[in-house]
C-alpha positions, -999 to 999 in steps of 0.1 A, spaced: -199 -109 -245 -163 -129 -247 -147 -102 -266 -158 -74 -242 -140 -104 -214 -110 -109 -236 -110 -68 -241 -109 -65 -202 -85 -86 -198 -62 -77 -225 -65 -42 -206 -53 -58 -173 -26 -78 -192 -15 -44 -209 -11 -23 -177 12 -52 -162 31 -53 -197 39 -15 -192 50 -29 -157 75 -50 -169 89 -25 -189 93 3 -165 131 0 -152 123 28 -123 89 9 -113 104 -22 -109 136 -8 -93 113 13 -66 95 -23 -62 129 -34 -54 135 -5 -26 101 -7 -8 105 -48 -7 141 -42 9 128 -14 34 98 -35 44 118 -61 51 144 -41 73 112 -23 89 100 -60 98 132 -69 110 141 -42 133 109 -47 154 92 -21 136 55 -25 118 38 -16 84 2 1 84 -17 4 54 -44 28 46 -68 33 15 -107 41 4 -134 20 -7 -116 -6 -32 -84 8 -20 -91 5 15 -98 -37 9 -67 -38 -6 -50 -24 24 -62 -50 44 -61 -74 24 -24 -74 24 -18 -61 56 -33 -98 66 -10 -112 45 19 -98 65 2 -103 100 -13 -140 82 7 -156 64 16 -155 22 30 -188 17 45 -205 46 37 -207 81 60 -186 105 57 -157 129 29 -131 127 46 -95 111 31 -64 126 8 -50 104 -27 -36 100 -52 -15 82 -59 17 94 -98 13 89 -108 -15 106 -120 -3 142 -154 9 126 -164 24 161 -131 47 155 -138 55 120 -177 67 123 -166 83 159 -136 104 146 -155 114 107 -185 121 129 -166 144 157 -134 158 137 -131 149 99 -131 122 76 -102 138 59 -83 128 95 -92 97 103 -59 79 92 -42 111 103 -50 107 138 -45 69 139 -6 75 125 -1 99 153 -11 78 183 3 45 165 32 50 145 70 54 155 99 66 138 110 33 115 78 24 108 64 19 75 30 40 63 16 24 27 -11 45 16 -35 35 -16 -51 60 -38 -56 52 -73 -59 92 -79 -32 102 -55 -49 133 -43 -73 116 -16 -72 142 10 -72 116 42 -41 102 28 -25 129 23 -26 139 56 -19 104 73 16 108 47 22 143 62 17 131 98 38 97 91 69 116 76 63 140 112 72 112 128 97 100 113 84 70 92 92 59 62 62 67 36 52 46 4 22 56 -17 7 30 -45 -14 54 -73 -20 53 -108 1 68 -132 3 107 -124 14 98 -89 -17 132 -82 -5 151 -48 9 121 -33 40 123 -58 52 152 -43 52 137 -7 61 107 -1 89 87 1 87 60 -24 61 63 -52 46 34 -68 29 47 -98 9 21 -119 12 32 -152 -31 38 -160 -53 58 -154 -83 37 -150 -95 25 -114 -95 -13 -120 -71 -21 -139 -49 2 -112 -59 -17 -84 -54 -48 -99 -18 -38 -103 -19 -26 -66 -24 -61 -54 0 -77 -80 28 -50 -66 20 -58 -34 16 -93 -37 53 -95 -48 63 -71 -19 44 -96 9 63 -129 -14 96 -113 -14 98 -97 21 82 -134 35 110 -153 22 140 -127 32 126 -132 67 121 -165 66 150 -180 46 122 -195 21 134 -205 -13 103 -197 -39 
């Protein structure tokens, strides 16, 4: 049993070694922290969407942005595009589930807004089209995936492509990346030394 725990974990280790390694990873890391934090500070917001594991990762750091991270300041604008149940069930059950971020985008976002869709595949249809309707608008698109980057690659804006091709051990890298995107963009807003 503790060497198929060490094994997992030497698997989650690995993917983040890879990570650390990847000059253009780290450098797009770089880019989305800096035009989150521009987003932020021009009055603009951030939504986040995802599925399943992908979707609890969207809000879990859209809270940290509208939360908090470290330090107690200001609220950021920012939310997860799946929360409003009634809206979910109501728009799968009338249109599409393949819309349902889609249609959220168009009534809430705004040209200078930031869209940051999860899909450890890349080719999840629903974000796809909530990337399409966001770069209609005139928002600035960042998609987290695993390695192949799938449809998404083509897309979007910024492409954050853990390098793996297995679901956990990509989303675990999803909420490390964006973990240091919420720490980063927290303390160039808030003059915070960490």
């Amino acid at each position: 049993m503790q060497h198929k725990i060490k094994s997992i974990l030497q698997s989650s280790v690995d993917v983040k070694h890879k990570i650390l390694s990847d000059n253009i990873l780290l450098a797009t890391i770089e880019q989305v922290t800096a035009i989150v934090t521009k987003a932020f500070a021009d009055g603009n917001k951030v939504l986040f969407c995802g599925n399943g594991g992908s979707a609890a990762d969207a809000q879990h750091l859209a809270a940290e942005f509208s939360g908090r991270f470290y330090t107690d300041r200001n609220p950021l604008p920012s939310e997860a595009l799946h929360c409003n149940s009634s809206y979910l069930t109501a728009v799968a059950n009338d249109y599409s589930f393949d819309i349902v971020y889609s249609r959220m985008v168009k009534g809430m976002g705004r040209a200078g807004d930031v869209l940051i869709g999860l899909s450890t595949s890349g080719n999840s249809v629903n974000i796809i089209k909530a990337v399409e309707q966001a770069k209609e608008l005139g928002m600035i698109t960042v998609c987290l995936t695993g390695e192949s980057g799938g449809k998404l690659k083509h897309i979007c804006d910024h492409l954050l492509n853990v390098p793996s091709s297995d679901t956990p051990r990509i989303q675990e890298s999803h909420i490390t990346i964006g973990h240091i995107i919420c720490e980063i963009v927290e303390a160039q807003l808030f003059n915070e030394k960490k």
